[in-house]
VOPAGU-2260 file (C-alpha; in pm, 1 decimal, decimal comma):
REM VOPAGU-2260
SITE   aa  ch    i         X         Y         Z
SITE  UNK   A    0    8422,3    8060,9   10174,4
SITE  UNK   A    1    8524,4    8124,2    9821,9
SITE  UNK   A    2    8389,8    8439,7    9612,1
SITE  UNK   A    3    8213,1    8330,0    9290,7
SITE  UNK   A    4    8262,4    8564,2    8975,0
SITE  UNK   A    5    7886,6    8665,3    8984,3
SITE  UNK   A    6    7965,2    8771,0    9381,7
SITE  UNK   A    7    8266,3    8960,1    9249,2
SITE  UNK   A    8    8092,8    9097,3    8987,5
SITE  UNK   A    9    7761,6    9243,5    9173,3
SITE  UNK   A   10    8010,5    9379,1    9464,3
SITE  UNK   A   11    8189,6    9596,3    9173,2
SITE  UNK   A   12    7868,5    9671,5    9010,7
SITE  UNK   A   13    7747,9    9805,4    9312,8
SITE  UNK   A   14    8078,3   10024,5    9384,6
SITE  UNK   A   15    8065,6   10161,1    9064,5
SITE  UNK   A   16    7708,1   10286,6    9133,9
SITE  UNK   A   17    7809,6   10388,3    9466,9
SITE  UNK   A   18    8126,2   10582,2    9349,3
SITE  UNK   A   19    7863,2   10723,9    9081,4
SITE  UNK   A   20    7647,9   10840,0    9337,5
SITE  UNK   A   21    7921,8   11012,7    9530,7
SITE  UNK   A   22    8068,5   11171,4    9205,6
SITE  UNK   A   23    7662,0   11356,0    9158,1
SITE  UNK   A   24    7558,3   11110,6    8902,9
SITE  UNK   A   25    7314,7   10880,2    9056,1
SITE  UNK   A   26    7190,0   10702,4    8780,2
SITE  UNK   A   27    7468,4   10482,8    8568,8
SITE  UNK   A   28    7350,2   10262,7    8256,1
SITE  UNK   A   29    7398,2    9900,6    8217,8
SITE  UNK   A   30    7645,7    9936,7    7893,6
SITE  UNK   A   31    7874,2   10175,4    8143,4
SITE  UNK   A   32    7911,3    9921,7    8376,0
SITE  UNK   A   33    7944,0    9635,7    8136,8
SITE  UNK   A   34    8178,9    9829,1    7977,3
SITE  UNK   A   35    8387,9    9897,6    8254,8
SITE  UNK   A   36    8363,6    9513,4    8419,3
SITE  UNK   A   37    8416,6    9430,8    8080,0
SITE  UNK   A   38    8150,5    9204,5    8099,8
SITE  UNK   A   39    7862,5    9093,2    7880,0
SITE  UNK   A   40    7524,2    9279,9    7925,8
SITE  UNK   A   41    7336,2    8989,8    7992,5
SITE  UNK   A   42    7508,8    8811,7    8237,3
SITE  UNK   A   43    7539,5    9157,4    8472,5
SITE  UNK   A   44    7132,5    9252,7    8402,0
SITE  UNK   A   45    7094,4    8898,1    8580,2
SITE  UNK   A   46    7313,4    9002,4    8874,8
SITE  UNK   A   47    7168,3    9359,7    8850,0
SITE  UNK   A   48    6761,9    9179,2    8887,3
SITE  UNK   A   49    6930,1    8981,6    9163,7
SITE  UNK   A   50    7045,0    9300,9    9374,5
SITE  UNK   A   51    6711,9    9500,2    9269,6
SITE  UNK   A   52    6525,3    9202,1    9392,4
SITE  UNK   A   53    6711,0    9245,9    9722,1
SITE  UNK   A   54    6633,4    9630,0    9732,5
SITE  UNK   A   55    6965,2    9728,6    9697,6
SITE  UNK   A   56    6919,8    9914,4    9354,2
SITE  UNK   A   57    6670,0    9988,8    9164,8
SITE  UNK   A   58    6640,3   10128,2    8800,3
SITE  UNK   A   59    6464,8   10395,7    8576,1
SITE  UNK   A   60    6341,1   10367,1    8216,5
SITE  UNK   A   61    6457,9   10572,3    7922,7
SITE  UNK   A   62    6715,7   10776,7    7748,3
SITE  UNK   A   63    6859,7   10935,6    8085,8
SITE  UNK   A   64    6794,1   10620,0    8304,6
SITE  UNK   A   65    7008,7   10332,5    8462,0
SITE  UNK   A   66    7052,5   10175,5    8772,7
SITE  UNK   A   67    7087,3   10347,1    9090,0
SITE  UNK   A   68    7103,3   10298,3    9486,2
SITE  UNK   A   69    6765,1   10225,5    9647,0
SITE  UNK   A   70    6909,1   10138,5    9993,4
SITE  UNK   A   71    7166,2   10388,3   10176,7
SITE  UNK   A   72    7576,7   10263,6   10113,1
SITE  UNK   A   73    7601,1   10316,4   10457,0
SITE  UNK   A   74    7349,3    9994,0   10496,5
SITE  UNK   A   75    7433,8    9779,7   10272,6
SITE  UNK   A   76    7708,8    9546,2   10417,7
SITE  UNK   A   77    7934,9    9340,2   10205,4
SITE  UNK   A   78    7881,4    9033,4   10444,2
SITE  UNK   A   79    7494,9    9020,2   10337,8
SITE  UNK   A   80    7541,9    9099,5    9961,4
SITE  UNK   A   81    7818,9    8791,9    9957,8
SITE  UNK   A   82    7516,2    8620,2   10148,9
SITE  UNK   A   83    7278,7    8674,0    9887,0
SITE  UNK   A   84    7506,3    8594,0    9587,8
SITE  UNK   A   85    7662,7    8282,3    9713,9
SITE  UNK   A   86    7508,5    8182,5   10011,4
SITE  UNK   A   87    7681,5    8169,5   10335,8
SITE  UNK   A   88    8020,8    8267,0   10490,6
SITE  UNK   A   89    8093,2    7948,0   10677,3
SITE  UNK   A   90    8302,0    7703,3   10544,1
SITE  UNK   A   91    8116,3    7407,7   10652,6
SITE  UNK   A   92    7731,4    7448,0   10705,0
SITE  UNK   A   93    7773,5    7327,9   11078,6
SITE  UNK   A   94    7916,7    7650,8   11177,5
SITE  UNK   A   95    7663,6    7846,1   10980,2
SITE  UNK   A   96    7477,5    8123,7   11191,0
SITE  UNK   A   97    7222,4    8166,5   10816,8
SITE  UNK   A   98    7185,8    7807,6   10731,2
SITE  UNK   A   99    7293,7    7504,5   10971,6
SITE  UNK   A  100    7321,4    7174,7   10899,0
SITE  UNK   A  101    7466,7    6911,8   11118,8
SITE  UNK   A  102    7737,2    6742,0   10995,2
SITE  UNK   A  103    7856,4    6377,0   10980,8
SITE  UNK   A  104    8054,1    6405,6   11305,0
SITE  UNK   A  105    7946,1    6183,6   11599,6
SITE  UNK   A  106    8016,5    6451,4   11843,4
SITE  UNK   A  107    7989,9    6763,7   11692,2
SITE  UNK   A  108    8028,2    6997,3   12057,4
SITE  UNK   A  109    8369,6    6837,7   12121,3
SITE  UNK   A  110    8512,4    6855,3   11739,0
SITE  UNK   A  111    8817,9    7007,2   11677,0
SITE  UNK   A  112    8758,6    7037,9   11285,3
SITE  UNK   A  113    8392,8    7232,5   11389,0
SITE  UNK   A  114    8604,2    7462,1   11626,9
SITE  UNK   A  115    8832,6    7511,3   11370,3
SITE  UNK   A  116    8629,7    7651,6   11074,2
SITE  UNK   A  117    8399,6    7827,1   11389,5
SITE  UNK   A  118    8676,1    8078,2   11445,9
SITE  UNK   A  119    8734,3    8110,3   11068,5
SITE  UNK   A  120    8348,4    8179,3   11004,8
SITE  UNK   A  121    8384,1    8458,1   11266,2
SITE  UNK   A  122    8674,9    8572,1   11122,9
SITE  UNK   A  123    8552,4    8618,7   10777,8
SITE  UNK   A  124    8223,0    8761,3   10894,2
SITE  UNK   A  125    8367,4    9007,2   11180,9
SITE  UNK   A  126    8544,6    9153,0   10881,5
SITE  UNK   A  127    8282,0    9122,6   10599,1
SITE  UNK   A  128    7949,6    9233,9   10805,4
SITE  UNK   A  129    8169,8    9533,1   10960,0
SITE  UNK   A  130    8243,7    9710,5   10615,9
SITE  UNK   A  131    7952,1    9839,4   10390,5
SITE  UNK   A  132    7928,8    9947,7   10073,3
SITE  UNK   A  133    7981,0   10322,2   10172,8
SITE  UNK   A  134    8329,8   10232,3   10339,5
SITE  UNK   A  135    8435,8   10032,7   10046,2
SITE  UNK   A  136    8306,4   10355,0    9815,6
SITE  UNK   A  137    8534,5   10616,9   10070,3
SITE  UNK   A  138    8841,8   10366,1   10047,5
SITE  UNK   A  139    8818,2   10359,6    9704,2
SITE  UNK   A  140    8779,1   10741,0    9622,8
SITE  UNK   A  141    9085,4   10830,9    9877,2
SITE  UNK   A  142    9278,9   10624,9    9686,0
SITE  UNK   A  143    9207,2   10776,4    9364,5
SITE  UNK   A  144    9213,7   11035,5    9480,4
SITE  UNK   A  145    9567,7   10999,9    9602,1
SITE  UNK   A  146    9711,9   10841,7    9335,5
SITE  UNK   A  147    9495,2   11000,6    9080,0
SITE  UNK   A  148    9501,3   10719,1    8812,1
SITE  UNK   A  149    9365,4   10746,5    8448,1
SITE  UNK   A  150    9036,9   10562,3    8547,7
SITE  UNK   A  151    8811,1   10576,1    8220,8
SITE  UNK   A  152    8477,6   10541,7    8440,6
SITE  UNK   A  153    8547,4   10797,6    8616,9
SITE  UNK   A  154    8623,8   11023,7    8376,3
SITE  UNK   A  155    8314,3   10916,1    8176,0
SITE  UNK   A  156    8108,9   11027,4    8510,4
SITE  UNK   A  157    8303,7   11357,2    8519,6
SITE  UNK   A  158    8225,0   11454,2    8200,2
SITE  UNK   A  159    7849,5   11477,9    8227,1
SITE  UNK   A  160    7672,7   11827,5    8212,8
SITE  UNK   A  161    7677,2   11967,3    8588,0
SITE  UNK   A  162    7282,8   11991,2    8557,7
SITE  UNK   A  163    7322,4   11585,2    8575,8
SITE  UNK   A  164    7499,2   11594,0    8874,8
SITE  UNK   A  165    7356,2   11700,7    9168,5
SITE  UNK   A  166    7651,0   11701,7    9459,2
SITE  UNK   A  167    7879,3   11882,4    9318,8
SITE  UNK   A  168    8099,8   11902,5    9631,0
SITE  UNK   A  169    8181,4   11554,1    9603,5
SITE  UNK   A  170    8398,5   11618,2    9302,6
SITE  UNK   A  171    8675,6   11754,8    9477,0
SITE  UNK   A  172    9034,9   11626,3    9400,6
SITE  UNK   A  173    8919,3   11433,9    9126,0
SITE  UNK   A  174    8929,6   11722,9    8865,3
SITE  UNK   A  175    8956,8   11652,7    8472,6
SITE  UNK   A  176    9165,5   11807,7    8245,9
SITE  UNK   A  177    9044,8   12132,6    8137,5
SITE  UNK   A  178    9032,4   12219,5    7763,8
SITE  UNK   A  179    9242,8   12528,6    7597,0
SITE  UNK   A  180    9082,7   12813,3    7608,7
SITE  UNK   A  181    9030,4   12943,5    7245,2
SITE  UNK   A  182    9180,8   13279,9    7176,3
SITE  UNK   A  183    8883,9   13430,5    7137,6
SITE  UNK   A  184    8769,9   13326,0    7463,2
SITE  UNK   A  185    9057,4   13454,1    7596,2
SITE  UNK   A  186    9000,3   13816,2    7426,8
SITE  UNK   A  187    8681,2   13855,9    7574,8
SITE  UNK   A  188    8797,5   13765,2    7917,0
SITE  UNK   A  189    9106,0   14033,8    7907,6
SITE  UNK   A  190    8904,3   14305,3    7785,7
SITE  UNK   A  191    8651,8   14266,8    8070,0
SITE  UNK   A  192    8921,7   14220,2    8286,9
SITE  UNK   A  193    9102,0   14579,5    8182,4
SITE  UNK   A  194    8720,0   14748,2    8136,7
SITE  UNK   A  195    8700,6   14655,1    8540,0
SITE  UNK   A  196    9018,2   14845,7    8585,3
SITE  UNK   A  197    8912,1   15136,5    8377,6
SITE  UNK   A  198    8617,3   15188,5    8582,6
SITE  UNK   A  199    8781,7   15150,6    8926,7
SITE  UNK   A  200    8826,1   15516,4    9120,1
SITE  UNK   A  201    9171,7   15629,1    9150,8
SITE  UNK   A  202    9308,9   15622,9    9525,0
């Protein structure tokens, strides 16, 4: 099994909506994720109609739309997203559980080659249809977490008005850099600050 670029592609398209959705913004727009792929708009709506199709995502029309997740992360598993993008995980189609076809081999129950590329099927797919998208999403996010990298996406999804988000709990350890507080701001919070002292009862 190899990974084409349009697999690679729609399995980062679809983390960055899932991260999107964890960070409270549901709905991302096509130039966002083009932008951060750094990929032409065209080429990803076909890979974006392609998952949609599927029922993975789905989209919404106008200013405030973009794509967003249809199906739960926690169902969507890489092995059957690589499955739809490229076809199947098996090597050689006679070892394919999706689509078998017998090979040229005389005696294809005693082969070694079939064996062979058998145990690596099962290996890929034991590993690929065990992770979904919501692991991949966690794994990513504790590492960023972590290592808190300058991650332009991510910053762009941080800085949308809080009424756009709508789990804010999610944001946690992935804080932006706050802006300096003007000094008038600053005047008005002091003097509330000593007014609250003023009006305390003395012990």
């Amino acid at each position: 099994m190899k990974l084409s670029k349009r697999g690679e592609y729609a399995l980062r398209a679809l983390i960055d909506i899932g991260i999107a959705h964890e960070l409270g913004r549901p709905l991302v727009q096509i130039g966002e994720l083009a932008e951060k792929e750094n990929l032409p708009i065209k080429f990803l709506e076909q890979i974006l109609m392609q998952l949609k199709e599927a029922c993975y995502i789905d989209s919404k029309r106008g200013k405030h739309g973009g794509y967003y997740l249809l199906m739960p992360a926690s169902k969507i598993k890489v092995g059957q997203v690589i499955r739809l993008i490229d076809g199947p995980l098996a090597p050689v189609a006679c070892v394919s559980h999706t689509a078998y076809e017998r090979c040229s081999c005389p005696d294809e129950e005693h082969c070694g080659l079939r064996m062979l590329m058998n145990d690596v099927r099962n290996a890929i797919a034991n590993i690929l249809d065990r992770f979904t998208l919501e692991d991949t999403v966690s794994m990513t996010l504790r590492k960023i977490r972590r290592n808190r990298p300058e991650i332009p996406f991510i910053d762009l999804l941080l800085s949308r008005p809080a009424e756009e988000r709508v789990q804010p709990n999610a944001l946690a350890g992935l804080t932006r850099r706050k802006p300096k507080a003007s000094p008038e701001g600053s005047a008005v919070r002091n003097g509330a600050a000593n007014a609250r002292k003023r009006s305390r009862p003395a012990k």
